[in-house]
VOBA-1610 file (N, C-alpha, C; in pm, whole numbers, padded with zeros to 5 digits, always signed):
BEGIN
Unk-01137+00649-00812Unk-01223+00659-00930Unk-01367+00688-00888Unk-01420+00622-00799Unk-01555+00620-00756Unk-01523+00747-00655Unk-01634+00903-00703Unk-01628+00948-00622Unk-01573+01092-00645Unk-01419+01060-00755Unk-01363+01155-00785Unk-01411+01176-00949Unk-01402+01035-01042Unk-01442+01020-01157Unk-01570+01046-01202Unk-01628+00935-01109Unk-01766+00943-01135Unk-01852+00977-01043Unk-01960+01008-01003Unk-02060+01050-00898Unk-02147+00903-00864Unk-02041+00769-00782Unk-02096+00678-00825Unk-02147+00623-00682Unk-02079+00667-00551Unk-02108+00616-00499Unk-02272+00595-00408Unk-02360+00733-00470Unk-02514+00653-00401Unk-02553+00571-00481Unk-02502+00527-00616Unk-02536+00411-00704Unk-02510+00276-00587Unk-02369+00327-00578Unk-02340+00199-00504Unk-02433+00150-00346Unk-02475+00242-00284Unk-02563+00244-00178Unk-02707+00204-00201Unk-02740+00254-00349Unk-02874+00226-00371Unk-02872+00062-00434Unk-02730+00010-00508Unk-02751-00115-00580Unk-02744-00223-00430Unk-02693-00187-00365Unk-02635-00264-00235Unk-02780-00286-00102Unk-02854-00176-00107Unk-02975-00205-00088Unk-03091-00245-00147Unk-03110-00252-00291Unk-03196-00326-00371Unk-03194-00456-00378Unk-03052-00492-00384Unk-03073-00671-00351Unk-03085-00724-00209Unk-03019-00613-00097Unk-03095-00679-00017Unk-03193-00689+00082Unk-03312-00580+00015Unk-03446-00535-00007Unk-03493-00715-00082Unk-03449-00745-00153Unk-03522-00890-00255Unk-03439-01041-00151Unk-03334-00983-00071Unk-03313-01119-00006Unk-03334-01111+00147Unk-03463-01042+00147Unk-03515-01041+00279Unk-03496-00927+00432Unk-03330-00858+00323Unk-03278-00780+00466Unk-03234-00621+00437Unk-03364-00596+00407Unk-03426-00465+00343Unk-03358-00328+00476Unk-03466-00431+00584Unk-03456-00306+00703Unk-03344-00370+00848Unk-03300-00474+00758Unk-03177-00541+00882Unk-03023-00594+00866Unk-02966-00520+00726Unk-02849-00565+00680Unk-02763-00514+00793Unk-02780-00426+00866Unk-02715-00390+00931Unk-02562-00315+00937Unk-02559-00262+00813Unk-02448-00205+00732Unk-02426-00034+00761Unk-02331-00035+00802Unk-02306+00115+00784Unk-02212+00206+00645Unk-02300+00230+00565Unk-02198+00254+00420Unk-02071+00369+00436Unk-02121+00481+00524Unk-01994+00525+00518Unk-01869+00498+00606Unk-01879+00350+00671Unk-01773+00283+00718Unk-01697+00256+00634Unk-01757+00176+00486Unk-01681+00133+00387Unk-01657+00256+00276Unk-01664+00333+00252Unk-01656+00447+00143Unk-01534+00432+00102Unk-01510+00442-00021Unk-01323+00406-00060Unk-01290+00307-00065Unk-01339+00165-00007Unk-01296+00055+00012Unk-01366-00043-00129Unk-01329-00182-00135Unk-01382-00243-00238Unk-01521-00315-00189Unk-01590-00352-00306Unk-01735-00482-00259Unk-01714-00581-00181Unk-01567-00600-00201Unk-01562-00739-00118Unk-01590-00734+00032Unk-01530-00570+00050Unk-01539-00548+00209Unk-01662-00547+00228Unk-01719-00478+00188Unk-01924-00470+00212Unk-01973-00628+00204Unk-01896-00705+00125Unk-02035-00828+00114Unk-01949-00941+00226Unk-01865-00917+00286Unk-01757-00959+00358Unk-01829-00959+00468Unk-01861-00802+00528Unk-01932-00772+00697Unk-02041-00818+00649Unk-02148-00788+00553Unk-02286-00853+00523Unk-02275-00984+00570Unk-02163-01097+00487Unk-02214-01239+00506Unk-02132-01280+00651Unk-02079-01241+00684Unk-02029-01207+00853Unk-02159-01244+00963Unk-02209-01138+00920Unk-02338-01096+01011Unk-02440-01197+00981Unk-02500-01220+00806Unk-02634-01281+00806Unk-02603-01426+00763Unk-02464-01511+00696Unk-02450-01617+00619Unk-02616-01681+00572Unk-02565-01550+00407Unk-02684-01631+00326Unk-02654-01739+00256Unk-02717-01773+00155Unk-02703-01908+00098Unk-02615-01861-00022Unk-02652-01727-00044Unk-02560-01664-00169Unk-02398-01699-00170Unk-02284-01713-00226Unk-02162-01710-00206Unk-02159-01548-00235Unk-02014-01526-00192Unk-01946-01383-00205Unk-01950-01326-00345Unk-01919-01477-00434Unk-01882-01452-00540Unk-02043-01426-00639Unk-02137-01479-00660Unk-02276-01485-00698Unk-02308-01358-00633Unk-02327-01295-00520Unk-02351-01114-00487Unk-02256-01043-00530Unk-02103-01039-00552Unk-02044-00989-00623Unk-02091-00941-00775Unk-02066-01025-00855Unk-02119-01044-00981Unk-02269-00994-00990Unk-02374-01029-00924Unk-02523-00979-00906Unk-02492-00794-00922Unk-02414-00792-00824Unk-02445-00628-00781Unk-02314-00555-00943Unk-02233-00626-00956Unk-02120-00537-01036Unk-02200-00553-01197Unk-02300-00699-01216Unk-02380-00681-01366Unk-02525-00562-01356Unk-02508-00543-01240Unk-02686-00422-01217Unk-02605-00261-01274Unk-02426-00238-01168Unk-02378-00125-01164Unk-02366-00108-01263Unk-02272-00206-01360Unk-02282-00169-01555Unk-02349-00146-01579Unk-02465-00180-01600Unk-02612-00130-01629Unk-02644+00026-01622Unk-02661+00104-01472Unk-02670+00177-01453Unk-02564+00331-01455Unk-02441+00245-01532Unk-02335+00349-01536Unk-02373+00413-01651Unk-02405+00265-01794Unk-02426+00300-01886Unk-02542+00401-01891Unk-02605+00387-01806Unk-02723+00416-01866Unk-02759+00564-01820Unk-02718+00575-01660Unk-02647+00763-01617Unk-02544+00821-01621Unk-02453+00735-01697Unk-02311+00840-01707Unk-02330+00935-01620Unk-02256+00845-01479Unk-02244+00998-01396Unk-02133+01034-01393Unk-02078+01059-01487Unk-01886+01112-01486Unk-01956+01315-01439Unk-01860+01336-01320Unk-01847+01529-01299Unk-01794+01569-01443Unk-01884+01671-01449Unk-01891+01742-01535Unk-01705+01862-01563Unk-01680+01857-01445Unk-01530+01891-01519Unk-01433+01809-01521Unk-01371+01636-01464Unk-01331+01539-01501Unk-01280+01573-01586Unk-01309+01524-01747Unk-01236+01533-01875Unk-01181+01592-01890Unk-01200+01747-01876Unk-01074+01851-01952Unk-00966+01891-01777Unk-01007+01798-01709Unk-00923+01815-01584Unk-00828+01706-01635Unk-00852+01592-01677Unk-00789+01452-01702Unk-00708+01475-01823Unk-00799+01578-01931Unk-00697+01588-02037Unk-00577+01703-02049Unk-00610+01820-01951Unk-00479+01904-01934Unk-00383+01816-01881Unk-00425+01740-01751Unk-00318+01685-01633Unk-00266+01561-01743Unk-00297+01530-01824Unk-00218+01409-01909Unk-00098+01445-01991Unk-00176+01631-01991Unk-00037+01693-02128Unk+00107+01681-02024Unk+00078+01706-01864Unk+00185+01730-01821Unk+00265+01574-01710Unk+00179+01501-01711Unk+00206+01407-01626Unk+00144+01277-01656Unk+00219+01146-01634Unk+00137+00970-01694Unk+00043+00981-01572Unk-00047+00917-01616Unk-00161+00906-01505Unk-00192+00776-01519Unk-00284+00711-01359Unk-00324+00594-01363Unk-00470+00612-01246Unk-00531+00535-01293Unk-00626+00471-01179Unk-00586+00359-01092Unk-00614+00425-00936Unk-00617+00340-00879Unk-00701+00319-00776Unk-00805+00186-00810Unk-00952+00187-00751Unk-00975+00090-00672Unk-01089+00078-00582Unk-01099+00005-00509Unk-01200-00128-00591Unk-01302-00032-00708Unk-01391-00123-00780Unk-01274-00200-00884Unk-01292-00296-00947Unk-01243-00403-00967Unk-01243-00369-01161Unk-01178-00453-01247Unk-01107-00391-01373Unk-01258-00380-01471Unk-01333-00467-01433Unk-01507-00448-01574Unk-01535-00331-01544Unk-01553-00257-01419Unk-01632-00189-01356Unk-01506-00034-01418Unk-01398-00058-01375Unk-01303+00040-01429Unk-01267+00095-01546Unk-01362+00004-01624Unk-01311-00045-01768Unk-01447+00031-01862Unk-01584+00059-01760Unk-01703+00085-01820Unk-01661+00271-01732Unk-01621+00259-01707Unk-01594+00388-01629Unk-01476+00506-01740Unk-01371+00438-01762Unk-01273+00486-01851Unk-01378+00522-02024Unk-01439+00422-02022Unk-01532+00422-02161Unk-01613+00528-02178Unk-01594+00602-02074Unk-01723+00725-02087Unk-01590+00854-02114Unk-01648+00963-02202Unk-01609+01043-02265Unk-01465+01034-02376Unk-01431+00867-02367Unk-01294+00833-02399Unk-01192+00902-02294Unk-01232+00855-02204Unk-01091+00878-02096Unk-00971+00764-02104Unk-01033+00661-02118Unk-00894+00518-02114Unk-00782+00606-02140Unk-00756+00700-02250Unk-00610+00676-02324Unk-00552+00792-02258Unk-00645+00836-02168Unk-00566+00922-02097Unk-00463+00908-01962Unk-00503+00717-01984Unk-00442+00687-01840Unk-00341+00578-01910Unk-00247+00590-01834Unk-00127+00477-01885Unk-00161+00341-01817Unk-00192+00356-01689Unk-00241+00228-01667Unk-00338+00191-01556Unk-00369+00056-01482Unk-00513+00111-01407Unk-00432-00038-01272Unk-00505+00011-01177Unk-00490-00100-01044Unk-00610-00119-01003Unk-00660-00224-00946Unk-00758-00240-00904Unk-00746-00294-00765Unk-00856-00365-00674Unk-00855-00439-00557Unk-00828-00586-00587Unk-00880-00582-00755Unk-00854-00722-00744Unk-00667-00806-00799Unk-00637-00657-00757Unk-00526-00719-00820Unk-00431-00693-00713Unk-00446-00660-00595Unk-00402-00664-00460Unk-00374-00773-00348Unk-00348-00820-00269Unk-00417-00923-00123Unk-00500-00819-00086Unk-00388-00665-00037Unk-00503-00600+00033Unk-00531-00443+00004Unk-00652-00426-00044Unk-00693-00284-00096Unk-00689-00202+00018Unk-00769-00067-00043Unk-00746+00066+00052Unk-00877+00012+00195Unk-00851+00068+00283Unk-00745+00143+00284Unk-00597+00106+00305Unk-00526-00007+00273Unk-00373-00057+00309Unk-00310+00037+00079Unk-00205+00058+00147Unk-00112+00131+00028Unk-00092+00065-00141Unk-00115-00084-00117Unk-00119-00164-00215Unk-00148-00142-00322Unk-00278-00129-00339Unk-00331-00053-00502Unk-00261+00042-00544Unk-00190+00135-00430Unk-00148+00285-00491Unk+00020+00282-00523Unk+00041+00150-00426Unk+00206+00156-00485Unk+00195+00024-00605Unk+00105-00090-00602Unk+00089-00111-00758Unk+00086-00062-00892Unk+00004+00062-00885Unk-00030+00188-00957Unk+00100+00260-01007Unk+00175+00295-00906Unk+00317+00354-00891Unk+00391+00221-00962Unk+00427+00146-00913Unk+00508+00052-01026Unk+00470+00049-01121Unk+00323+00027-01207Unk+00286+00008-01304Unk+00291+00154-01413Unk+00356+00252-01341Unk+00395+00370-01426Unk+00520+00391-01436Unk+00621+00310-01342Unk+00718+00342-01340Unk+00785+00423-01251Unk+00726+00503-01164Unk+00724+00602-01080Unk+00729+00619-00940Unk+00857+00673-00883Unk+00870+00632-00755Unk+00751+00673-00645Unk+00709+00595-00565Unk+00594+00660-00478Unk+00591+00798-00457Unk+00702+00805-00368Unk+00719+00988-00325Unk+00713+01077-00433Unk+00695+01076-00597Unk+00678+01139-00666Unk+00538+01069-00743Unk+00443+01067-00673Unk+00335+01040-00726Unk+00248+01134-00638Unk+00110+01171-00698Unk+00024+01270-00656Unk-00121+01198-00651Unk-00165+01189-00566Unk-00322+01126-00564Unk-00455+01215-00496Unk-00535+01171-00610Unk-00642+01232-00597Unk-00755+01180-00556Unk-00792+01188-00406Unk-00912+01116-00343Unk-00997+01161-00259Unk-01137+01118-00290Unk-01227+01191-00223Unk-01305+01109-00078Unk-01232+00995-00036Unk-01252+00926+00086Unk-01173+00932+00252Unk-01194+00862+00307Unk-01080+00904+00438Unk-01010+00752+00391Unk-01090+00628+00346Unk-00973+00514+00292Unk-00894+00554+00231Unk-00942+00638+00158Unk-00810+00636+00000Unk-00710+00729+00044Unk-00740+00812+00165Unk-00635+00891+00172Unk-00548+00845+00303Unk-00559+00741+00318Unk-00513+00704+00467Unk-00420+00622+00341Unk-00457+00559+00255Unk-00400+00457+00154Unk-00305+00530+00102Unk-00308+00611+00072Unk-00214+00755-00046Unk-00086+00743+00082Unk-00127+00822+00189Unk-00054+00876+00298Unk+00044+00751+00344Unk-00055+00585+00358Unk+00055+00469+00366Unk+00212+00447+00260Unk+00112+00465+00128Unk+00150+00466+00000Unk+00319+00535+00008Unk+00334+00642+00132Unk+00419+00744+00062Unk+00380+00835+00013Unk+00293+00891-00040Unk+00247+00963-00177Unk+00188+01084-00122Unk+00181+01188-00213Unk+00099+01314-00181Unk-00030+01311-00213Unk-00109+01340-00117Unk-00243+01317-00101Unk-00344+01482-00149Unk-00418+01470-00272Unk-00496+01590-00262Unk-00632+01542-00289Unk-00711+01591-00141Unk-00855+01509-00080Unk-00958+01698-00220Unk-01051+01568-00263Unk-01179+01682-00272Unk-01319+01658-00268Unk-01376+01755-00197Unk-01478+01726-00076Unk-01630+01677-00152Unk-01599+01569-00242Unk-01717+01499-00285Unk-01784+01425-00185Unk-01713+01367-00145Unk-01793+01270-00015Unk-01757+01286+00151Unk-01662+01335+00158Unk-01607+01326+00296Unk-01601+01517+00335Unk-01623+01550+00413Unk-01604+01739+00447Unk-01454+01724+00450Unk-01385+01875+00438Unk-01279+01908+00496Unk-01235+01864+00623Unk-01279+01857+00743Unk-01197+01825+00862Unk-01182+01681+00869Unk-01275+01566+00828Unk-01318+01455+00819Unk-01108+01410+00704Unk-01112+01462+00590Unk-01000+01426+00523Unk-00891+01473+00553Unk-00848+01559+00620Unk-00742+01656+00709Unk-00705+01551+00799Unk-00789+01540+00910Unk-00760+01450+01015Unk-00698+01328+00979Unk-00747+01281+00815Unk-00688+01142+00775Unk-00582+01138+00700Unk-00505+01241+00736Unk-00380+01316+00666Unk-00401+01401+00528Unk-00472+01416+00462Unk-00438+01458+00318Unk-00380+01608+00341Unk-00308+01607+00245Unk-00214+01722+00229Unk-00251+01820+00197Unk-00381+01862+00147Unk-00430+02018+00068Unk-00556+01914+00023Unk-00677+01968+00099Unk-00801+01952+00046Unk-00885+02052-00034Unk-00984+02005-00160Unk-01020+02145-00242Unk-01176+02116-00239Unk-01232+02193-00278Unk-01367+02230-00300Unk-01436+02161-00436Unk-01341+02194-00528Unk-01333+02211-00664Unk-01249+02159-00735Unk-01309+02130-00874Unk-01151+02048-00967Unk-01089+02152-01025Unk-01131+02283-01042Unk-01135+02420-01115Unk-01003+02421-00953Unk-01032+02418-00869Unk-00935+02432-00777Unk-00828+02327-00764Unk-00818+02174-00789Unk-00732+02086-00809Unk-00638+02146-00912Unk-00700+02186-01042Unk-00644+02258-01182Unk-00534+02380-01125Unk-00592+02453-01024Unk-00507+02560-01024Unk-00375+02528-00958Unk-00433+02424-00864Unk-00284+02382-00789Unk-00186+02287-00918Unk-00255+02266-00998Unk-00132+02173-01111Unk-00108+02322-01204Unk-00180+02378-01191Unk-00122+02541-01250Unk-00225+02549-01405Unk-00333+02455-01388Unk-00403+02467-01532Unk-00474+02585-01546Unk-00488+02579-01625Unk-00653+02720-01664Unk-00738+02626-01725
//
């Protein structure tokens, strides 16, 4: 979702350094973000309190950073501009689901933009896992929750987690180069990487 849906993830880089710019560790969190790309918050605030054990719990920076991201979803709708009529051809021909690493509020303010929800039959999250991407979990949750055997499921991801996750999954993997280059998602198996959703479309045969 993050990435392919929405254009969310320097939100997430910029919300993840604003708080902890205000809890002292502006220029020493010591975080590398595109280690975690694809993965959920928990993993980021996981190595954070690893490294610094603040006084914060997991759960109080969780919540801090996921009530700022609502905020700012609402408020830049960064859904790609071809998304929707990509989401609404691919629905005439196939059930669709999300399956994300951000957690069901956050999925839930995400679906709310252009009325996408009803285009998806159903949604997985991290929090409804033990263990998110990159392990297969979310994506064969996803797959049960449609009914649908893995090996006939198709996923669409723009990380090297999510596609290492797809590829665990069973599943056919189609990487597009929002965040990660071509050789970077190749190497992490995906099956046919695109440029474009105008190019995702052609491989499902849309116009």
């Amino acid at each position: 979702m993050d990435g392919v849906i929405v254009d969310s993830e320097p939100i997430h880089e910029m919300l993840f350094l604003e708080i902890w710019n205000k809890m002292g560790y502006g220029e020493t969190h010591g975080i590398h973000f595109q280690d975690f790309y694809g993965q959920s918050d928990r993993a980021v605030w996981q190595a954070f309190i690893k490294k610094h054990q603040p006084a914060q719990s997991i759960g109080d920076l969780t919540r801090l950073k996921e009530d700022r991201l609502i905020q700012l979803l609402r408020d830049k709708q960064p859904i790609f501009d071809e998304v929707p009529n990509l989401v609404r051809q691919l629905a005439k021909q196939l059930p669709l689901a999300v399956a994300s690493g951000s957690v069901h509020r956050i999925i839930d303010e995400v679906l709310a933009m252009r009325d996408l929800r009803r285009y998806f039959r159903c949604t997985a999250s991290s929090q409804d896992v033990e263990k998110p991407k990159p392990a297969p979990d979310t994506f064969l949750l996803a797959a049960r929750r449609l009914g649908v055997m893995p090996k006939k499921c198709c996923v669409i991801e723009d990380t090297v987690s999510g596609v290492l996750a797809g590829k665990a999954a069973g599943m056919t993997v189609l990487a597009i180069t929002n965040t990660f280059k071509t050789n970077a998602l190749e190497q992490a198996g995906a099956d046919q990487v695109f440029q474009t959703y105008e190019d995702i479309g052609g491989f499902f045969e849309i116009s």
